[in-house]
NUGUMAR-396163 format. One line per field, with one value per residue (C-alpha): z, x, y; residue in one letter. Coordinates in steps of 0.02 Angstrom, whole numbers, always signed. Layout:
pz <- Z:...
px <- X:...
py <- Y:...
resn <- A:...
end
This chain:
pz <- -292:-434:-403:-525:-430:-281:-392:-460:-275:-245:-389:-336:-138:-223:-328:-180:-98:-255:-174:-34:-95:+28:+174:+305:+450:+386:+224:+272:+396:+272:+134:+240:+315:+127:+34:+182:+142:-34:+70:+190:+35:-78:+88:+169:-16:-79:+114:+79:-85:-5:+141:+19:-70:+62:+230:+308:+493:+411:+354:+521:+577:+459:+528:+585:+515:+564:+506:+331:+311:+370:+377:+222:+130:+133:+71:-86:-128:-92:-47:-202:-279:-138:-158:-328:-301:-165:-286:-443:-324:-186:-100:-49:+22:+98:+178:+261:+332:+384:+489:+576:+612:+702:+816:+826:+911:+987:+913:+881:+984:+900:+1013:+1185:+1348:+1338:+1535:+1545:+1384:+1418:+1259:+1216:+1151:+1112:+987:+930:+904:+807:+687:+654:+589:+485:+399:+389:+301:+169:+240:+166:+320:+439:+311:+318:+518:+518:+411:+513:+703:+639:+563:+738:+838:+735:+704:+903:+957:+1036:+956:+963:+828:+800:+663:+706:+651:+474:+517:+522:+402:+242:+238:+285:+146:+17:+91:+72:-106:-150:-76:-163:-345:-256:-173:-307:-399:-263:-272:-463:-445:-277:-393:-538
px <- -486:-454:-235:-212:-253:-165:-7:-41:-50:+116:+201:+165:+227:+376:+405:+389:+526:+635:+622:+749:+911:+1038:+1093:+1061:+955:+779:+777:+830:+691:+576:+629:+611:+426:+373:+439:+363:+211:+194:+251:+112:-12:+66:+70:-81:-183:-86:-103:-275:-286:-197:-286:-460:-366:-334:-429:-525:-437:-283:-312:-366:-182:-114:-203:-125:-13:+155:+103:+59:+212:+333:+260:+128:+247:+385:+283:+224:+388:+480:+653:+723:+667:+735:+877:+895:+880:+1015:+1120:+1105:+1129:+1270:+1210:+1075:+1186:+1294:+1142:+1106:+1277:+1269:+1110:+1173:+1340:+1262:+1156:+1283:+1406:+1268:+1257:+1081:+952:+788:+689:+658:+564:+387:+393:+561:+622:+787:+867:+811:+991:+914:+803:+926:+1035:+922:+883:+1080:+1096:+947:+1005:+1209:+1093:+1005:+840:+682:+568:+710:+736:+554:+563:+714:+614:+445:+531:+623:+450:+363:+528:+528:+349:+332:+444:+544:+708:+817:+820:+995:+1130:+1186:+1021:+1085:+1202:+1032:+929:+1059:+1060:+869:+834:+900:+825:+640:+697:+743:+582:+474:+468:+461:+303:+232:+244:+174:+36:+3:+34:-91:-216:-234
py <- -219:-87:-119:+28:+145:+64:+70:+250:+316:+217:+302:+480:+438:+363:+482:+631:+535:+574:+759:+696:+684:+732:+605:+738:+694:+790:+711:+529:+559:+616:+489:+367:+393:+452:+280:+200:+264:+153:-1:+11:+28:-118:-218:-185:-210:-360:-439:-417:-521:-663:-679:-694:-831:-933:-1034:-925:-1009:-965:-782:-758:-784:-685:-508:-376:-227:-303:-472:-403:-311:-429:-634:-614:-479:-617:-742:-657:-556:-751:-753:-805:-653:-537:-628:-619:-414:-440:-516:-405:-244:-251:-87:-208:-344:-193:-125:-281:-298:-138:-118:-303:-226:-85:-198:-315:-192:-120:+49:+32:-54:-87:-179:-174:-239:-156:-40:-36:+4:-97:-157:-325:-407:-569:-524:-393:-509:-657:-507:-462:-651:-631:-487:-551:-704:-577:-648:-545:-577:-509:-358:-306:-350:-233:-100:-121:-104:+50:+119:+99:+154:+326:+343:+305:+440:+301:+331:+495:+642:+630:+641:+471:+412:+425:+278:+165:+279:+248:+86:+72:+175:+64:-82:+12:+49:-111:-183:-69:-145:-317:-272:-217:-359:-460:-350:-363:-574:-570:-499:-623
resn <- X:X:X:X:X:X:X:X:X:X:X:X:X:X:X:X:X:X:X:X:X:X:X:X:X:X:X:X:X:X:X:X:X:X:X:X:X:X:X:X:X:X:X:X:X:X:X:X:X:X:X:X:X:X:X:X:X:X:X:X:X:X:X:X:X:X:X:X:X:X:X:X:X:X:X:X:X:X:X:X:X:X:X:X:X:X:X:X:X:X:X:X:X:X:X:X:X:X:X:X:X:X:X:X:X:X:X:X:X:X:X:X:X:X:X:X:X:X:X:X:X:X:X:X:X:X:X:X:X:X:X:X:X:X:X:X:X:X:X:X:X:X:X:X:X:X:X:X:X:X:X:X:X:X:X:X:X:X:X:X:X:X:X:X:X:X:X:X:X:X:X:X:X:X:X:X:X:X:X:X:X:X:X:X:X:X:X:X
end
């Protein structure tokens, strides 16, 4: 797998995203989908590698779009390292906080029951405590449902969508470098 260019076409979608500055609706929106964009190539490519590295009864498991972007993603990024990040940068620990507060007091809803589309507290709820906890796989849980929600056309076009867009934002920028190093380490 020639990870070069993989990483070259990364740069570029990251760098477009540089293009939205402002925190108003269009370009969180727009920001958003467009980092996006570079995590669903490292992810998808680096989920790849792994699962050729591994038990072929085992890669099997590990199939799947969300999987790679949140179960396989966490393994190769590793907590400690998101952690580290976390640590180093508070707007990433703020962030956290942030999107858990909003589903804690029930702002936001980002999952539901499939037919009904009735909030699903529960699981809500589980991923609140993984983000007050600075846990990567519930940060790239947190990032995937809201891809799907807003890709979906499940969720509202709203200005109080910036209220979950900031914060999401920095958590897709933080995860960005980490995911491409898991890329570059999945590789060797």
């Amino acid at each position: 797998m020639d990870t070069y260019t993989i990483d070259q076409f990364c740069s570029r979608w990251i760098d477009k995203a540089q293009s939205y500055q402002s925190n108003e609706l269009e370009d969180l929106f727009d920001r958003f989908f467009t980092l996006f964009v570079a995590y669903n190539r490292f992810y998808s490519a680096a989920s790849e590698l792994h699962r050729a590295a591994i038990d072929e009864r085992q890669a099997k498991m590990l199939q799947g779009d969300r999987r790679e972007a949140t179960t396989v993603m966490a393994r190769l990024i590793k907590q400690s390292r998101f952690s580290n990040a976390a640590n180093e940068n508070q707007e990433i620990s703020t962030a956290c906080h942030t999107i858990a507060a909003l589903l804690e007091n029930r702002q936001f809803f980002l999952h539901s029951f499939r037919g009904t589309n009735e909030p699903d507290l529960a699981k809500d709820a589980k991923l609140a405590d993984g983000l007050h906890r600075q846990s990567l796989l519930a940060d790239l849980e947190c990032l995937y449902q809201i891809r799907c929600n807003i890709f979906h056309g499940e969720k509202e076009f709203a200005p109080r969508q910036a209220q979950l867009l900031i914060p999401a934002v920095i958590l897709l920028e933080a995860i960005l470098p980490l995911s491409r190093e898991a890329l570059h380490e999945a590789s060797l």
